[in-house]
N, C-alpha and C positions, 0 to 999 in steps of 0.2 A: 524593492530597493529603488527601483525608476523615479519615485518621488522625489528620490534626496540628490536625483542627479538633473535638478531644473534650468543647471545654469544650464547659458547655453551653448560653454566650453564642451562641454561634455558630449553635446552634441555634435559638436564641428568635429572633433577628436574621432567620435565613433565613425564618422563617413570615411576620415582619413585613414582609417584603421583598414575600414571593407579597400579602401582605392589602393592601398600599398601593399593589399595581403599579408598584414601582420597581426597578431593578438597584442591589444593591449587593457590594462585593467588598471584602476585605482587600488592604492594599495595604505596601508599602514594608521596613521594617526588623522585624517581625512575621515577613512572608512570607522575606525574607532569610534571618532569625535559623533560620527551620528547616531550612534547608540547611546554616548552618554549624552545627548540633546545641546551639544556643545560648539558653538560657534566657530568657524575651523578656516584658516583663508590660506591654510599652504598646503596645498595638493600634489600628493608623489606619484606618477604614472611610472610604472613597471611596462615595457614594450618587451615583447620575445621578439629580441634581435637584437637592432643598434639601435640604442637610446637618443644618443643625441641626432642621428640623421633624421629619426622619428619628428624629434624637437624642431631642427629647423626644418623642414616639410609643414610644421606646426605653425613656427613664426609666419613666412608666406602668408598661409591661408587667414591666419589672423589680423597680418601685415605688422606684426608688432617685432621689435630684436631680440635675440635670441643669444644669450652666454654658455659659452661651451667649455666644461672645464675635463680638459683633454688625460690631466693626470688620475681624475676620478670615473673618467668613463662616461661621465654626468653633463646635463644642460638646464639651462633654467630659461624661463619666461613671465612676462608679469603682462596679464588680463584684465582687466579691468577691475577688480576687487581682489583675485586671486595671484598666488607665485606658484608657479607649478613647477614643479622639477620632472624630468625625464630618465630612468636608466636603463641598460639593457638586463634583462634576468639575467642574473648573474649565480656560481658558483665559487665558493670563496674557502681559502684554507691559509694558515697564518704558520708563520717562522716565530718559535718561543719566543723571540727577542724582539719582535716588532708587531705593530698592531697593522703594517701597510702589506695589506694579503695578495698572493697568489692570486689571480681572477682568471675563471674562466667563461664562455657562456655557458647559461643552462636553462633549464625550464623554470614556468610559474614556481612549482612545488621546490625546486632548487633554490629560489628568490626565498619563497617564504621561509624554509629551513633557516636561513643565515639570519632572520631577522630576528630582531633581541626578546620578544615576549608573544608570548600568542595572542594577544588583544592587539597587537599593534602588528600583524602577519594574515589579518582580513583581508578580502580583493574583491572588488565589484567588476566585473568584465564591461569592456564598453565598445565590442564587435556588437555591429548592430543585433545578430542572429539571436546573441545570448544577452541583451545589452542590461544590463541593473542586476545580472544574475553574481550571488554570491558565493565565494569560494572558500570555505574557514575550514582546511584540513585539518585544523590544530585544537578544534572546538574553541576557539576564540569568543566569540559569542558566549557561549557559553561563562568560559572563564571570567569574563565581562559583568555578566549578571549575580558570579557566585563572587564577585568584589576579588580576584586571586589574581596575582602576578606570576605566572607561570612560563619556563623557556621554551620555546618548540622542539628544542634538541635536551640533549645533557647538558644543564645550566653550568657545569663545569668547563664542557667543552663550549656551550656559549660565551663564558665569563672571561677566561683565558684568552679566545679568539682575540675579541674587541673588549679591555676589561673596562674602557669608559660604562658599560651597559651594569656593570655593578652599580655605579653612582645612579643611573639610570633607574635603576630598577625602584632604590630608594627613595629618589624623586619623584615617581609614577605614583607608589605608594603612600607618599606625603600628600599630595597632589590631589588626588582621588580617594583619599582613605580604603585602601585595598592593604589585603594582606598579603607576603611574600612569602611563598610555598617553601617550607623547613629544608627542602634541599636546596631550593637558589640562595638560601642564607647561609647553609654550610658552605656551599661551594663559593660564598662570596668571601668567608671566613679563609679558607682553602687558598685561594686565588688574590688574597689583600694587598698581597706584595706587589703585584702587577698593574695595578695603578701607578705605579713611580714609573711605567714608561707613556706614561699618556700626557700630555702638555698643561701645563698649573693654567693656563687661559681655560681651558677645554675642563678641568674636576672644579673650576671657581665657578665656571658658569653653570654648571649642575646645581654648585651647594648654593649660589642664590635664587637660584628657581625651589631648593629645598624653604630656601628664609623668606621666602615670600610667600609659601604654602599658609593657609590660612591656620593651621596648628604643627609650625614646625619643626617642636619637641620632637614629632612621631619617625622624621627622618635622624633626627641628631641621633636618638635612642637606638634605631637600627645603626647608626654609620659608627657608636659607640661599640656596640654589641656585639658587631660583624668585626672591628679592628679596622674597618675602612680611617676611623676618624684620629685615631694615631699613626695615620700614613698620610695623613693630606694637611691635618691640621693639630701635630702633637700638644702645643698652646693649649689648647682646651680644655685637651686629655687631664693634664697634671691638674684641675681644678677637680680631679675625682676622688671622693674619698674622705673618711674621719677619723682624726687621730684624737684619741683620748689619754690625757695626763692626767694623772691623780683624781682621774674621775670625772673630768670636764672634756666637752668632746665642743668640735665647732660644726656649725652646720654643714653638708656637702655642697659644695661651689660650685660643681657644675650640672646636680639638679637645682641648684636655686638658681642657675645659671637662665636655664630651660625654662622653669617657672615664668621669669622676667621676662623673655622672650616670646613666649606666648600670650602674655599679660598686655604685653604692648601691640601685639598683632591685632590686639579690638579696637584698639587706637589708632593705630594708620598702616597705611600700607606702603610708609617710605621703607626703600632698602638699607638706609645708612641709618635709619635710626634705630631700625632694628639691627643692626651692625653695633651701633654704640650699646646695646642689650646684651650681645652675645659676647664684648669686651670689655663692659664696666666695670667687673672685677677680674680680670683677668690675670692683674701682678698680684691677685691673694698667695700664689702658693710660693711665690720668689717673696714677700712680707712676712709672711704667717713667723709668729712668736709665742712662746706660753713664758706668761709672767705670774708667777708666786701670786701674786697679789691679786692682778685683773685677770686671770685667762688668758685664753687665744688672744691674741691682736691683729689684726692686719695694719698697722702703722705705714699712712704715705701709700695705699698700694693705688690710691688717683691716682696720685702724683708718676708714680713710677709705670703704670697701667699707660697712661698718655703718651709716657716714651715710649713704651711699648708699638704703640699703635701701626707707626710709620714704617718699620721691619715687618712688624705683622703681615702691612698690605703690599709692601715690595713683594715677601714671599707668597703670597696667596696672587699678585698680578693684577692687584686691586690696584683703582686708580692712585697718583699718587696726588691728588690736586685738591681742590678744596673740599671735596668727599669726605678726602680722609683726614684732611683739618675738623672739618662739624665733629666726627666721629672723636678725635684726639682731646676736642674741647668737651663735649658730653661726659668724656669717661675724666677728665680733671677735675671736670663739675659737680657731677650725680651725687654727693655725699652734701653739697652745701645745701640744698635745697628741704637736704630730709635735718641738718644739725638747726636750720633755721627752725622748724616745726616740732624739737625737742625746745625750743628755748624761747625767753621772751626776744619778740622781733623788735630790733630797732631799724629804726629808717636809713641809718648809716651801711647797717649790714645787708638791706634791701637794697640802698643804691650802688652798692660794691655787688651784689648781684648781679645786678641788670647790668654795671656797666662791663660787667666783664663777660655775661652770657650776650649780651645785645638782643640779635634778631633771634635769638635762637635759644632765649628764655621758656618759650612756649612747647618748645621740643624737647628742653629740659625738664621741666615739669613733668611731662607724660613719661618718660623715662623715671623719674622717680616716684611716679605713681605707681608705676608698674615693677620697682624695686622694692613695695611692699609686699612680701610674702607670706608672713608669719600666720603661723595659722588658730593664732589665739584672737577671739573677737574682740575683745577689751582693747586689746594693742593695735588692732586695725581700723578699730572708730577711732580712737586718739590719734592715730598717723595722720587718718583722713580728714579730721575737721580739721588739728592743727593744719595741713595742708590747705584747707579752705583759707581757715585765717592767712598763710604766706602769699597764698594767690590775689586775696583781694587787695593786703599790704603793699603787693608789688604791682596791681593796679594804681591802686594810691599815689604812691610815691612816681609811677611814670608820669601819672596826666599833671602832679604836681613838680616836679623835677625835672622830668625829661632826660632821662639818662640814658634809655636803651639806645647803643650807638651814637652811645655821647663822644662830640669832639669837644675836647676846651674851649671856650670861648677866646682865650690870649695863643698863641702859636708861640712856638720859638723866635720864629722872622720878629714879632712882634714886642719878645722883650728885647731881643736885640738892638731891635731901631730903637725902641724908649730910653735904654743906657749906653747907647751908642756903641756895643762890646759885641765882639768876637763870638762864634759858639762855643761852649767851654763848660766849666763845671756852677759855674753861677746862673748860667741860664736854664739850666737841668736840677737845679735846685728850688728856684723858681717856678717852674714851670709843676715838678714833683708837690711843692707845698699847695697851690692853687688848687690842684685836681684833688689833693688829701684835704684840703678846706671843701670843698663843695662836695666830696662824698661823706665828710663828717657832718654836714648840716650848717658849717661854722659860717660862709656865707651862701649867696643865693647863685644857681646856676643861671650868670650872667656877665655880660663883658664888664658893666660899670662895677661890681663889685668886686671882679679880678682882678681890673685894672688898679683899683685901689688899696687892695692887699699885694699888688705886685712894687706897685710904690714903696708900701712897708718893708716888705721882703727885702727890694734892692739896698733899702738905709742901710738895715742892718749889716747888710752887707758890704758897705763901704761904697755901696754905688749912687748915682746921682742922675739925676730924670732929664736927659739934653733933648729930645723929641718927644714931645705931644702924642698920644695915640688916642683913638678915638674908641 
């Protein structure tokens, strides 16, 4: 293991170790990370003793500052590429009602017991005597290689302790494609309810480490399965399920949910547009209708889906800023892009597009590439070329139009000054017809022909041209 310890932290550390007489070792997702050949820059030193004195004895020598966070026992430092964090081995037992435990000291084996998985409860020793030597009481290594997420203790009694390591486990498993041993699943089953004491900042930032997993269906599935996902995000939940009247059933919404979601994961690796995947239909199950005539409907559920949004991310502690604006406008959108490529395109319905998607046309699309699911081929070449045709169309019309992030060419200010009038209901009038003339094609997106239909506009209006505009 000497090899994978070449910085030359690891060395300074091991001398300070012999000069203080204390044991210390690398521990946890460091030690992990070098078995799955994974590039790692935040290092946890475990010290038997006092961690953070350990730490600053650390800073000194390295001459660098050193944060001490007195209510966790814990210190941190930041090395040159690395942030190392320091603790003392510790022994830990929790109050059913809270996740902030009892601590005592204890030994290495005491440390690694409390920690959530036996892949991530590895230890390299860095006393010089035994220096790079490895510690995996838990067969960690092992479990590593056999792809297993496995607790060092009773996953029940892990679960319960700190039940963020539920989310956790999920995540790991997304993460890595590892399977999670049938009893940390029960027991996550077991223990679901205790999630609701651990902080919506703290289970949000799991679940987008889940959504950014490169297929991650495989954590929703678990977090569905286990009941985790009707305790952090019931939203979803209700998109589960097919009801059949007289014979017609609709499809399941929240595996076609997951489909989309994965679909788009080939496509980028933004977090909010996979966001806009995992809620483009989300007001299906507050819409859903059976009509005699047509079937199921989900009538409006964009529309009602985008209101959606904004509560959404208040209770999830999602940002509330223009994040969650892109996402609100994606999921308004995502049904125009696919009715355009049912239908012949006109250049009207192209530049009401673009002028309402703008910059973020391009992220539209990909989102409704990846809302094709169906798994008949006939219907997915036809989605797909029509979709070719919408994309070139809506090239077309930008380099000829120039709409995406269109402003009018006439402002308010500017009918104002030309009729001399107030801001009011004639100026909003005006201004409304000009912008429905140039998305209809009717004139050119330009001042001199605004200007001159705004001349008409005002006649009829009973208004009269007292200042010139240019």
């Amino acid at each position: 293991m000497k090899q994978h310890l070449q910085h030359p932290v690891f060395g300074i550390l091991s001398q300070l170790a012999s000069q203080m007489n204390v044991d210390a070792y690398v521990i946890g997702g460091f030690v992990r990370d070098i078995f799955l050949n994974r590039p790692s820059k935040d290092v946890d030193i475990v010290v038997i003793g006092n961690g953070p004195e350990f730490a600053q004895a650390a800073g000194e020598v390295l001459n660098t500052p050193v944060t001490i966070f007195k209510s966790f026992g814990t210190a941190m430092l930041r090395y040159q590429d690395l942030e190392i964090e320091f603790v003392g081995a510790r022994r830990e037992s929790y109050r059913s009602d809270s996740r902030k435990p009892i601590v005592e000291n204890g030994t290495l084996e005491d440390d690694q017991k409390r920690r959530d998985f036996t892949i991530n409860a590895m230890a390299i020793q860095l006393n010089q005597e035994h220096f790079g030597e490895l510690l995996d009481p838990f067969q960690g290594l092992k479990h590593l290689k056999e792809k297993q997420m496995i607790t060092p203790l009773n996953p029940e009694e892990t679960f319960s302790d700190d039940p963020l390591r539920m989310m956790r486990a999920i995540r790991f498993a997304t993460q890595l494609n590892f399977q999670i041993a049938e009893n940390a699943l029960e027991a996550i089953k077991k223990n679901k309810e205790r999630i609701q004491i651990v902080s919506k900042e703290r289970i949000t930032d799991e679940l987008n480490k889940i959504i950014l997993a490169p297929i991650p269906s495989i954590g929703f599935k678990h977090l569905f399965n286990t009941g985790l996902l009707k305790e952090i995000f019931p939203h979803m939940v209700e998109l589960y399920g097919v009801e059949i009247i007289d014979g017609k059933g609709h499809k399941d919404n929240f595996y076609h949910t997951l489909e989309v979601l994965d679909n788009i994961c080939k496509t980028t690796d933004d977090l909010w547009l996979r966001w806009a995947a995992i809620l483009h239909d989300i007001a299906k199950p507050a819409t859903k209708r059976f009509e005699k005539n047509h079937g199921w409907t989900f009538h409006g559920h964009e529309d009602k889906g985008a209101r959606m949004v904004p509560k959404i991310f208040a209770q999830l502690k999602l940002p509330l800023n223009e994040k969650m604006k892109f996402v609100q406008k994606l999921v308004l959108l995502h049904l125009r892009p696919i009715v355009l490529a049912q239908e012949i395109v006109t250049d009207s319905a192209v530049r009401r597009l673009l002028f309402e998607a703008g910059e973020d046309i391009d992220a539209l699309m990909k989102l409704c590439h990846a809302d094709v699911t169906t798994k008949n081929e006939y219907k997915i070449k036809k989605y797909r070329s029509n979709f070719e045709l919408v994309k070139q169309k809506l090239k077309d019309v930008e380099e000829r139009d120039r709409i995406r992030n269109w402003q009018p060419p006439l402002s308010g200010e500017d009918i104002m000054k030309a009729f001399d009038i107030p801001a009011g209901r004639e100026v909003g009038i005006i201004k409304n017809q000009i912008r429905e003339a140039i998305l209809e094609g009717e004139i050119k997106n330009n001042r001199s022909e605004a200007i001159a239909l705004m001349k008409t506009l005002g006649t009829q209006l009973g208004l009269s041209v007292i200042n010139q505009i240019n």
